[in-house]
C-alpha positions in Angstrom: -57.3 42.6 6.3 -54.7 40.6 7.9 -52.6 42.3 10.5 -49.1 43.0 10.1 -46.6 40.6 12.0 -45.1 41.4 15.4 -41.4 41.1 15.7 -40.7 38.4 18.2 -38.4 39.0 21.2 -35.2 36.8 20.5 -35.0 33.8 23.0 -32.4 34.2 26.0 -30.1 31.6 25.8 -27.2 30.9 28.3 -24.1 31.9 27.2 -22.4 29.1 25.5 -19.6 29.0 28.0 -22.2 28.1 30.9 -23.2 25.2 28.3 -22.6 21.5 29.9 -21.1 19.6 26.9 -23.0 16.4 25.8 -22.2 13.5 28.0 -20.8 10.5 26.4 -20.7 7.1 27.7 -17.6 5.8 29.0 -15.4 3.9 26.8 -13.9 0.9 28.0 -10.7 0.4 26.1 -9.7 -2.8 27.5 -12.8 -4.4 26.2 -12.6 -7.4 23.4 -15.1 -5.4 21.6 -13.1 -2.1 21.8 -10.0 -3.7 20.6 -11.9 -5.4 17.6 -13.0 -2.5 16.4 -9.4 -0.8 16.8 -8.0 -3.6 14.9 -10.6 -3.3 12.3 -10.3 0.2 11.6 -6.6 0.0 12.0 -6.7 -2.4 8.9 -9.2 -0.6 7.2 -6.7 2.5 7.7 -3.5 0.3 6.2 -5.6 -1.1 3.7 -7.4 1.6 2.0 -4.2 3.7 0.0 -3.2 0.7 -1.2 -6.5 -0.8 -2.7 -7.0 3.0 -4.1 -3.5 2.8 -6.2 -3.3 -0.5 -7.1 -6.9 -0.2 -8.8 -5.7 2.9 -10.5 -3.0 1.2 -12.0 -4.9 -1.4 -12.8 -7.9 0.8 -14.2 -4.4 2.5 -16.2 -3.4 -0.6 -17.9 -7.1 -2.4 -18.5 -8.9 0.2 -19.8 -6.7 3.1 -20.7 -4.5 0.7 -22.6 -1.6 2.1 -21.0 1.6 0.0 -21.5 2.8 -1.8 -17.9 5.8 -0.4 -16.5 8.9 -2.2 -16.9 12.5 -2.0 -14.9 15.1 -1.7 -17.4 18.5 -2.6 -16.5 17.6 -4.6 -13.7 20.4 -6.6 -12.0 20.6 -10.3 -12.4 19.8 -12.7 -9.5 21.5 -15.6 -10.3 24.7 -14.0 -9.9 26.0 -14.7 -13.2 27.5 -11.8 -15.7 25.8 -12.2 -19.0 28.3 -10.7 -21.9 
């Protein structure tokens, strides 16, 4: 016969305001490296809404069939009245 399991004693842990937070490096941000990556990320960041709409649009007009959107009434840029 196999004997019946013993109920384990939960583990004491410390409570979690006496918990050290994880130490993380120090981060130099007046390295070369540091600022590449900020610029990189920054441009990513800039880069990202606009890549995600304009492919839409395009994804619209190629395979939707979707007419392209036209401005109607636009002013003239030469400057001259046509009538």
């Amino acid at each position: 016969m196999a004997k019946p399991a013993t109920p384990q004693a939960p583990s004491r842990q410390p409570p979690a305001s006496r918990i050290p937070p994880p130490s993380r490096p120090r981060v130099d941000i007046s390295s070369a490296a540091y600022k590449q990556a900020a610029s990189r990320y920054t441009r990513v960041m800039i880069a990202m809404p606009i890549l995600l709409v304009t492919s839409y649009y395009l994804f619209d007009r190629l395979a939707l069939g979707h007419e392209a959107k036209t401005l109607h009434g636009a002013p003239n840029t030469d400057g001259m009245n046509k009538e």
